[in-house]
Every structure is written in structure tokens, then in C-alpha cells.
C-alpha positions in Angstrom: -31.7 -9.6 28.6 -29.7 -6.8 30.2 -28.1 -9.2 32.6 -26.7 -11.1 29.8 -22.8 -11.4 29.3 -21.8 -11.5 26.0 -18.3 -12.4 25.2 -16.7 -11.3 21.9 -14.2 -14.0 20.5 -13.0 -12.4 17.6 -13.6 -9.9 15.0 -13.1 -9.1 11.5 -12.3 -5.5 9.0 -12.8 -5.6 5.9 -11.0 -2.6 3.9 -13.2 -2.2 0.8 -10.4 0.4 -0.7 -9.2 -0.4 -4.4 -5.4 -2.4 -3.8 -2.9 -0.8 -6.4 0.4 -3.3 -6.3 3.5 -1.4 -7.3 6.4 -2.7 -8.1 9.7 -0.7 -7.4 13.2 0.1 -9.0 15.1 2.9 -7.0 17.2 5.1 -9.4 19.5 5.8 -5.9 20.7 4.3 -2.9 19.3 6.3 -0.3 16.7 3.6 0.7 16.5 4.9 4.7 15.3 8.6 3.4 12.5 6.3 0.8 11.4 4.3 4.1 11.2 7.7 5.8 9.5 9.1 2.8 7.0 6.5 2.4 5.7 6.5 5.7 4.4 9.9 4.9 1.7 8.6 3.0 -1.5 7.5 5.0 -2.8 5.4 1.9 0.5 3.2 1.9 -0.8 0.1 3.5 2.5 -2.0 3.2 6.1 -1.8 1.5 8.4 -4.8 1.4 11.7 -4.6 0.1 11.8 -7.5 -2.4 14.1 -9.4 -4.8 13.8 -10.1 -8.5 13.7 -7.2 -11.1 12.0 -4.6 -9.1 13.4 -3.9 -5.5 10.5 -2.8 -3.9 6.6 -4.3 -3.6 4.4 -1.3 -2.4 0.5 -1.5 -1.4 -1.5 1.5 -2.2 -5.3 1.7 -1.2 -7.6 4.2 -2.6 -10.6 4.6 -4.6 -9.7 8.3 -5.1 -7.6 8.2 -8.7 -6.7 12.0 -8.3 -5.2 10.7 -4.8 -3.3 7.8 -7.0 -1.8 9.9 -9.6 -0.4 12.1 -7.3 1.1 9.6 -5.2 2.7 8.0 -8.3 4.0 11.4 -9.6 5.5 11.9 -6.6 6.9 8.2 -6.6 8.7 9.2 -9.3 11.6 11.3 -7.7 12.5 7.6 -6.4 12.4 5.7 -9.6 10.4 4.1 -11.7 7.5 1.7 -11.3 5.3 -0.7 -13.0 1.5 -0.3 -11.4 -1.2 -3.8 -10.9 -4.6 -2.7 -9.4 -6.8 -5.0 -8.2 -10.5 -6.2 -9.6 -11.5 -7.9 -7.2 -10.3 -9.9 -4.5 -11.0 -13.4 -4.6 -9.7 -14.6 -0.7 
């Protein structure tokens, strides 16, 4: 058995944090200092400037709540924000 080669093709993560979806609208202008800003946070998974009524889409991962609420108070020097977390993910 040791003189087997075994070849891995591909692999897989799966993140098993809680997803909380938040959706963005900047009460300034200063959007390079918010990019700089957000990359502070180890929990932010993704941030997409968007379009629509909200001008922001950020992805938050965390099962700590305390962790959460203190990113979201925090948010708020930015704007305000409307918060989606997920259930469970279905794909």
C-alpha cells in the first residue's frame, strides 16, 4: 500500500459559519476610505458595490452574535443598513 500514488483531483470547503447579507446605503462619499475600512474585518467574506436602493451588498460570517452587533454598530458610522441572515443554505 505504501507504494501507492494517489492523485488528488479536486477538493472541496465547506464554511459552516452563519451568512448575514447586508445591504448598504452610504450617508457619504468617501467609498475608498469604506473599502479600506472594510477590509479590516476578518469576518467580511465579500462586498460588492451594487445598484438598486441600497449601494452596497456585504457578506458577514459568524456564529458569534456579540461579534455581529459589534460589527453592525460600527457599520453604522457609514450609513445605514438593512440585515438578511441565513437559515440554511439550500445549494
Amino acid at each position: 500500500m505504501l507504494d501507492m500514488i494517489v492523485m488528488i483531483d479536486g477538493f472541496i470547503l465547506k464554511e459552516t459559519r452563519t451568512r448575514h447579507f447586508t445591504s448598504m446605503k452610504m450617508q457619504h462619499a468617501r467609498f475608498d476610505e469604506f473599502e479600506n475600512w472594510l477590509r479590516g474585518w476578518e469576518n467580511v467574506e465579500s462586498a460588492d458595490k451594487t445598484s438598486g436602493d441600497t449601494c452596497c451588498q456585504i457578506v458577514y460570517a459568524t456564529d458569534n452574535l456579540a461579534e455581529l452587533e459589534h460589527f453592525l454598530s460600527q457599520l453604522l458610522q457609514h450609513g445605514t443598513y438593512r440585515l438578511h441572515s441565513s437559515i440554511r443554505r439550500m445549494k
